[in-house]
N, C-alpha and C positions, 0 to 999 in steps of 0.2 A: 436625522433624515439627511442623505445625502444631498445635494444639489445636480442633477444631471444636466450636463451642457449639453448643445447642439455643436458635433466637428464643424473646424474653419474649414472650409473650403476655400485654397488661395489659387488663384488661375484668372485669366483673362475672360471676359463676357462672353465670346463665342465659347468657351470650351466647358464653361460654367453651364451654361442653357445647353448643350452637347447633354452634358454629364447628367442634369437632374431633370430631362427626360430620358434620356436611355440607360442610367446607371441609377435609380431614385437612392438605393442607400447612402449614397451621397446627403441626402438632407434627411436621412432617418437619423434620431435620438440613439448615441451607443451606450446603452443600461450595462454596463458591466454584472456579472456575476457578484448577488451580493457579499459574499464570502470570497470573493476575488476581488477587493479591490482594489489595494494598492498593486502597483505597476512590477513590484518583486511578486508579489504573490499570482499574480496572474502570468507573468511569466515560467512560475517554476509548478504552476496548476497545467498549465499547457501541455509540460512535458509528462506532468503524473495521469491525467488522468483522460485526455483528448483519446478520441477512438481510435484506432488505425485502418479505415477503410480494406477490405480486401481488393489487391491489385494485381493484375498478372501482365508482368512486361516481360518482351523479347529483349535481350540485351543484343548489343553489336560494340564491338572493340573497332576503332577508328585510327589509322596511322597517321601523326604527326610529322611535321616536315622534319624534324631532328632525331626522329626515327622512336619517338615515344607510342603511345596508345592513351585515348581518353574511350572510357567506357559509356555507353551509350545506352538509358531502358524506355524503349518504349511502349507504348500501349498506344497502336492502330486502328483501334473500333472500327473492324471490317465490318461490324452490324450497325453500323451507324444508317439511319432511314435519313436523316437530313444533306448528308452528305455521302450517299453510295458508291459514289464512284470516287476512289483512292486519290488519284493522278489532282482534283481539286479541292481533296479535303481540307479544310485548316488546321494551325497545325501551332498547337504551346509549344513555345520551348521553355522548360523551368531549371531554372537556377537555384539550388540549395544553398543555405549558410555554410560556414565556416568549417565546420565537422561534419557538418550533414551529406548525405544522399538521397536515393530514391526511396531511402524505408521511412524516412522521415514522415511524422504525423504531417505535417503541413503541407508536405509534397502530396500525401496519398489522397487529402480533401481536396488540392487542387485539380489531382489529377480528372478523381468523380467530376469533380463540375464541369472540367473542360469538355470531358466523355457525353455525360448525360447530354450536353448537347449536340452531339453529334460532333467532337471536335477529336482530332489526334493529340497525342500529349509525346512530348522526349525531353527526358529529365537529362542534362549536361552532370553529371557526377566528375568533380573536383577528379582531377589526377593523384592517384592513391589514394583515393579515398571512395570510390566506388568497387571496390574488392580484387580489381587486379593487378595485377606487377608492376611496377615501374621495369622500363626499359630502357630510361636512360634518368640521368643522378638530376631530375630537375621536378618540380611539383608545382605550385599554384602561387598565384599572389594575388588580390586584391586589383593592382595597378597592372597588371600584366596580362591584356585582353588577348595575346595570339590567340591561345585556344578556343577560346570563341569565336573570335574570327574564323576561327576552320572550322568550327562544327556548324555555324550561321551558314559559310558554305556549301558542306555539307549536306545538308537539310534543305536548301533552296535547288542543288543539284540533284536531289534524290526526286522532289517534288517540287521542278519551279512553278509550275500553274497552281501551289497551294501558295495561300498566304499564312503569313507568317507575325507570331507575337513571341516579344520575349518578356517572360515572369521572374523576377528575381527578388529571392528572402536574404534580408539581412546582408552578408557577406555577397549573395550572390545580385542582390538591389545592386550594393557597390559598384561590381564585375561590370552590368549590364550599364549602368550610367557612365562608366569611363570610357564601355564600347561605346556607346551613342556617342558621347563627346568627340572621341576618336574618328568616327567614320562619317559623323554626319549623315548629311543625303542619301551617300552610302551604305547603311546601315543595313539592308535590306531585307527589313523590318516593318509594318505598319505600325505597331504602336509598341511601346512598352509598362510596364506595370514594377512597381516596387513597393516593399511593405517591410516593416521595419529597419530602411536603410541605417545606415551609421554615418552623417554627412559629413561628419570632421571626425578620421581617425584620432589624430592625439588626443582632442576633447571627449570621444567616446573611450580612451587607455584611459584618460585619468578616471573618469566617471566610474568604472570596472576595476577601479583601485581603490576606492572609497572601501572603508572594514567591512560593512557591510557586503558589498556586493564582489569585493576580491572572493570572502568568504566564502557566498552563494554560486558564483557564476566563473570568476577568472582564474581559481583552481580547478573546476571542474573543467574548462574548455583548455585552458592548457595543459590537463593530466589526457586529454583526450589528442591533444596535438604530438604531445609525448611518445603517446603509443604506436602513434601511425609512424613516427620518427624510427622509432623500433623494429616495425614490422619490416620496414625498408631501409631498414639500418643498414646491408651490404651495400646497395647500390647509391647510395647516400654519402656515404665515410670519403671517398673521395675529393669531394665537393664541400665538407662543413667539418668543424671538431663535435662529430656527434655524441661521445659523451660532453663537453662542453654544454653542446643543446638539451642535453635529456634533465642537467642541473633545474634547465629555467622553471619558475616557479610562476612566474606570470605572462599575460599574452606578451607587453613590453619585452623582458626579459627574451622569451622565445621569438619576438621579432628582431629583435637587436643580434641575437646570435644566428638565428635562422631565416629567417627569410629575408632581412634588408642584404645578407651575405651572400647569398643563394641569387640576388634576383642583381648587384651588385651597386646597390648604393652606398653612399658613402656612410651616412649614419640612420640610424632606423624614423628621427626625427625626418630623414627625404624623402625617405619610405611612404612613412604616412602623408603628409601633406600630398605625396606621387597619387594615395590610394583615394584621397578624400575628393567625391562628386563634388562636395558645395564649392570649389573653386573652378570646373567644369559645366555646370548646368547652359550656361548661356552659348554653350558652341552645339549642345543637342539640339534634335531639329525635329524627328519623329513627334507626336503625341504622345506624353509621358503622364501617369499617374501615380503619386507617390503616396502613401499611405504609413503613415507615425501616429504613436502615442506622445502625449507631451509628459506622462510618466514612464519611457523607458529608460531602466537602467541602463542600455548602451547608448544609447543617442539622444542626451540632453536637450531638452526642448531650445536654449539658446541657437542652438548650431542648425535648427531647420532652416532652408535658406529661403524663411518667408517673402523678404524684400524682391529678391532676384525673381521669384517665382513670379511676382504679380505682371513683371515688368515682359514676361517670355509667353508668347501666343501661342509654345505647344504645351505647356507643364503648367500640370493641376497639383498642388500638394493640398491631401486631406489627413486633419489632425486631428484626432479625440483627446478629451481632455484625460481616461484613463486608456489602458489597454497593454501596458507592457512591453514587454519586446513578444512580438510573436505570437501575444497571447490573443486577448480582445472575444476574451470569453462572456458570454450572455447566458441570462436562465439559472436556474437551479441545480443544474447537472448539466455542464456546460461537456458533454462529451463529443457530441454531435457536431452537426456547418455551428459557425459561427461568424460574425460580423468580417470579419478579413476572408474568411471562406465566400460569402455570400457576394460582396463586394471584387472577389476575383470572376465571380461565374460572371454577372451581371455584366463586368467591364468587358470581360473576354465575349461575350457576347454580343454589346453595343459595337465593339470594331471589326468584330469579324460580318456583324450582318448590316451596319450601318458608316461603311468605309467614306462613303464619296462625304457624308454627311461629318463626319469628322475630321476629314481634311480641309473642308469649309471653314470649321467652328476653329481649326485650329490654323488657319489663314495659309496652308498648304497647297501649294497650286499642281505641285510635279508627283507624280505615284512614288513614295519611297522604296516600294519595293522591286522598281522597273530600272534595277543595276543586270549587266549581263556577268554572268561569272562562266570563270575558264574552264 
């Protein structure tokens, strides 16, 4: 008989009493899927066999100042009855992992839950990596927020009377907490949400080097980095020794030749520490919720930065003790919502319908969403 723990919930008393009245899964039991339980297994259950909601997004191609394009899909639930009128709808914006896009399982449950409550949803798709062209020799990194930055603005100039959240998985948790650090006050954002970040790159590369999990997880995610390297190999070859890159056999590897080159630090070891939230958290300022398993193979329960968290009046980090990277599958047939699913509707709910009361809880006095942009 397993032992089922109750997640820590680490955050400040206001945001704590915020959370477990308007988010309750917060103090719900997470029963893993009994045949899912170690943190590999529900990770690599995640991807075989989670449903893929059907989704129908309008794509929009967006020009970047260096004359690039980041692909845009939304879904604008013009039959929304809670929120009919367009101009103050609110409005997810989700950030995919590392390979990921918008067809991602995790994307398309999120997308539902935003929906079903009458919320808009626009997935940011990585550059190259949402199906169209590069149009100039440059692509993504972890530490390298421009593009966010201009799709945040983007999205606040398409619709500034809507508010606005930002959701990021994994790589794109990262993306989204270096912007918060980055902009601060700024951010022009009410709240953001992350679930399965990676809080210390190097400590999640070695983790992901271990036999086993190189095995499962960092061959497959860098035969996937590979390809997209391929696809874009003209516009590319300029800029890196891309058969050099195509050699790498692990993330390390393919950072060290690709992306610390590309984005131009000196060693990929700068790279990383560049990309890692847990030495950033205390310059975010928004209401943040961060959601880990303390068995994921990519982000070792050491490296959560329990301590900092307690000490910072906008940042809740919640941990179960299983759940994976990604996974946090429940049930017998864990195809369906699931505890990371349910826990995004919930959250995205509590801030879009109970804003003043979270800025209270989270000792916020100034509206962060009330930046003017150009």
């Amino acid at each position: 008989m397993f032992l089922v723990k109750m997640p820590v919930l680490v955050c400040s008393d206001g945001f704590r009493v915020f959370l477990e009245q308007h988010c309750p899964v917060v103090a719900e039991r997470f029963i893993p899927t009994p045949w899912c339980w170690g943190g590999r297994v529900q990770t690599l259950a995640r991807v075989l066999i989670k449903s893929s909601p059907s989704v129908s997004y309008r794509n929009e191609l967006i020009r970047t100042v260096d004359g690039g394009q980041i692909s845009l899909d939304w879904v604008d639930n013009v039959d929304s009855v809670s929120y009919p009128d367009s101009i103050s709808r609110p409005t997810v914006l989700l950030l995919p992992g590392l390979t990921g896009n918008s067809r991602q399982t995790y994307v398309l449950h999120a997308v539902r839950q935003a929906t079903r409550r009458g919320y808009r949803a626009v997935v940011f798709n990585n550059r190259g990596f949402g199906g169209e062209d590069l149009l100039t020799p440059l692509t993504f990194s972890a530490a390298d927020t421009s593009d966010l930055e201009h799709v945040v603005l983007h999205v606040r100039e398409k619709f500034p009377q809507a508010p606005l959240l930002g959701a990021g998985v994994s790589l794109g948790g990262m993306l989204l907490l270096n912007y918060l650090a980055r902009k601060g006050s700024e951010a022009g954002l009410l709240a953001g949400l992350t679930m399965s970040v990676s809080w210390d790159t190097l400590e999640s590369c070695a983790s992901l080097e271990q036999p086993i999990n190189r095995l499962l997880f960092n061959r497959h995610l860098t035969g996937n980095l590979r390809r997209t390297i391929t696809r874009h190999r003209k516009m590319l070859e300029s800029v890196v020794d891309v058969d050099h890159v195509l050699q790498s056999r692990t993330l390390r590897e393919f950072d060290e030749r690709y992306t610390s080159v590309m984005f131009g630090y000196k060693t990929c070891q700068d790279y990383y520490r560049d990309a890692s939230p847990c030495y950033k958290l205390p310059r975010t300022t928004i209401p943040v919720l961060c959601l880990n398993a303390a068995d994921d193979p990519f982000s070792p329960e050491h490296t959560i930065p329990m301590a900092e968290a307690q000490r910072l009046p906008n940042v809740a980090l919640l941990v179960t003790a299983r759940g994976g990277h990604i996974g946090f599958l429940e049930g017998l047939f864990p195809r369906g919502e699931g505890y990371m699913d349910r826990l995004f509707g919930q959250f995205v709910q509590a801030v879009f319908e109970h804003p003043q009361d979270l800025r209270g809880a989270c000792g916020i006095t100034d509206d962060p969403t009330d930046t003017q942009t150009d």
